[in-house]
N, C-alpha and C positions, 0 to 999 in steps of 0.2 A: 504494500500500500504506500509505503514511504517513495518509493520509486515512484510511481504513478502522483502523486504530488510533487516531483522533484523537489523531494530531502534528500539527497542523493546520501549528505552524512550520514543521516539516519538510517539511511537504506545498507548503506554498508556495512554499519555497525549489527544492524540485523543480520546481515549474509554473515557476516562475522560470525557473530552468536551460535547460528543454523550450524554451519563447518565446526565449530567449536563443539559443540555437543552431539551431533553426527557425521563424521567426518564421510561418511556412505552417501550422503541426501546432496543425490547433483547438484538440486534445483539451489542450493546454499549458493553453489560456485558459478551458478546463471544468474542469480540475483545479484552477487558479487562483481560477477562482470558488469551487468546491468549498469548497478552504481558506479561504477568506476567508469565505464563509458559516457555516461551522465556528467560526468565531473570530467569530463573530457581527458583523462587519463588512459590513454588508449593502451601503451603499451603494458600499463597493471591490471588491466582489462583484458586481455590476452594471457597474460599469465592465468588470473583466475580462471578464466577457458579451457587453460592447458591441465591446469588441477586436478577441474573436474571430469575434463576427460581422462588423464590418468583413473578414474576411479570406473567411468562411463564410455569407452574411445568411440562408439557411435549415439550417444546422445545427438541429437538432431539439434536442440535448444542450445547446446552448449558450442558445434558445431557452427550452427547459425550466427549464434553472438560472437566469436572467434573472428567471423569473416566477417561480418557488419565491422568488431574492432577494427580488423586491420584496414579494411579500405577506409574509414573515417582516421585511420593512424597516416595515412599516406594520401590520404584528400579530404583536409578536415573543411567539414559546411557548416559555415556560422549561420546561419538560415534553418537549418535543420538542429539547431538547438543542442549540437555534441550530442543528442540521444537517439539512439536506436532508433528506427522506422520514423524518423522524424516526430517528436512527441512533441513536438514544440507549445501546441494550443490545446494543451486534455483538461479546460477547464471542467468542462461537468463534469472528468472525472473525481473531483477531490470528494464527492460523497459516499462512493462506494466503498462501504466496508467490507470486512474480510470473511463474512457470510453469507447467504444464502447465494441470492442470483450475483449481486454485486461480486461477491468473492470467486463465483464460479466464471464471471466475465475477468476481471482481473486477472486469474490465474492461465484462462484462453489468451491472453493481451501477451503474458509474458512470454509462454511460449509459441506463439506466431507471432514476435513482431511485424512479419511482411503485412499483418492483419490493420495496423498504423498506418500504411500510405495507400491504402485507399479511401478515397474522398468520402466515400458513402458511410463506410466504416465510423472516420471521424468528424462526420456531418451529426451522426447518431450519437457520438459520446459526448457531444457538446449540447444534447439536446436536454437541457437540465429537465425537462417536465418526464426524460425518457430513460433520464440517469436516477431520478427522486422514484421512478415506480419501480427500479431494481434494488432499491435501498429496502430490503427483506429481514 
């Protein structure tokens, strides 16, 4: 959720926490890239990619973000907000919490970023009156 609000600190410190206490749970070291790419740290961003894959070597999620890192490491777009699948404008998303539908869209976001650049996609997550009736 810290991600999708770009806290990006917070968000790391969470991915943090997840690798701390399971060092097994990919999804710690794709949130971890997450944030680090958020924070335009591209190359710590990669590392934590490489982590997780050590633990996952075909994680698709963690694959994904790997190569999102590196091409924003070697063509970084200030337009596109240093984050993944361009998040730049996810205001409606800051209500969704980490349950029900809200949680179960968040959790689809993370792992498909390509799900971020389409228009349609995030014409809908800005759509507060369509973000307030997944708040479950």
């Amino acid at each position: 959720m810290f991600f999708i609000l770009k806290q990006f600190t917070e968000a790391l410190l969470d991915a943090d926490k997840c690798i701390e206490l399971n060092p097994t749970f990919v999804r710690g070291y794709s949130r971890k890239g997450a944030a680090l790419h958020g924070m335009q740290r591209y190359k710590e961003a990669i590392s934590a990619y490489d982590s997780g894959l050590n633990v996952d070597p075909s994680n698709e999620a963690l694959l994904n973000g790997k190569n999102q890192a590196e091409v924003a490491d070697q063509n970084p777009t200030p337009s596109m907000g240093g984050m993944p699948g361009g998040m730049g404008g996810m205001g409606g998303m800051g209500g969704l919490g980490g349950g029900g539908m809200g949680g179960l869209l968040q959790q689809l976001l993370m792992s498909n970023p390509e799900l971020l650049q389409d228009p349609e996609v995030m014409a809908a997550l800005n759509d507060q009156t369509l973000m307030g009736k997944l708040k479950m």
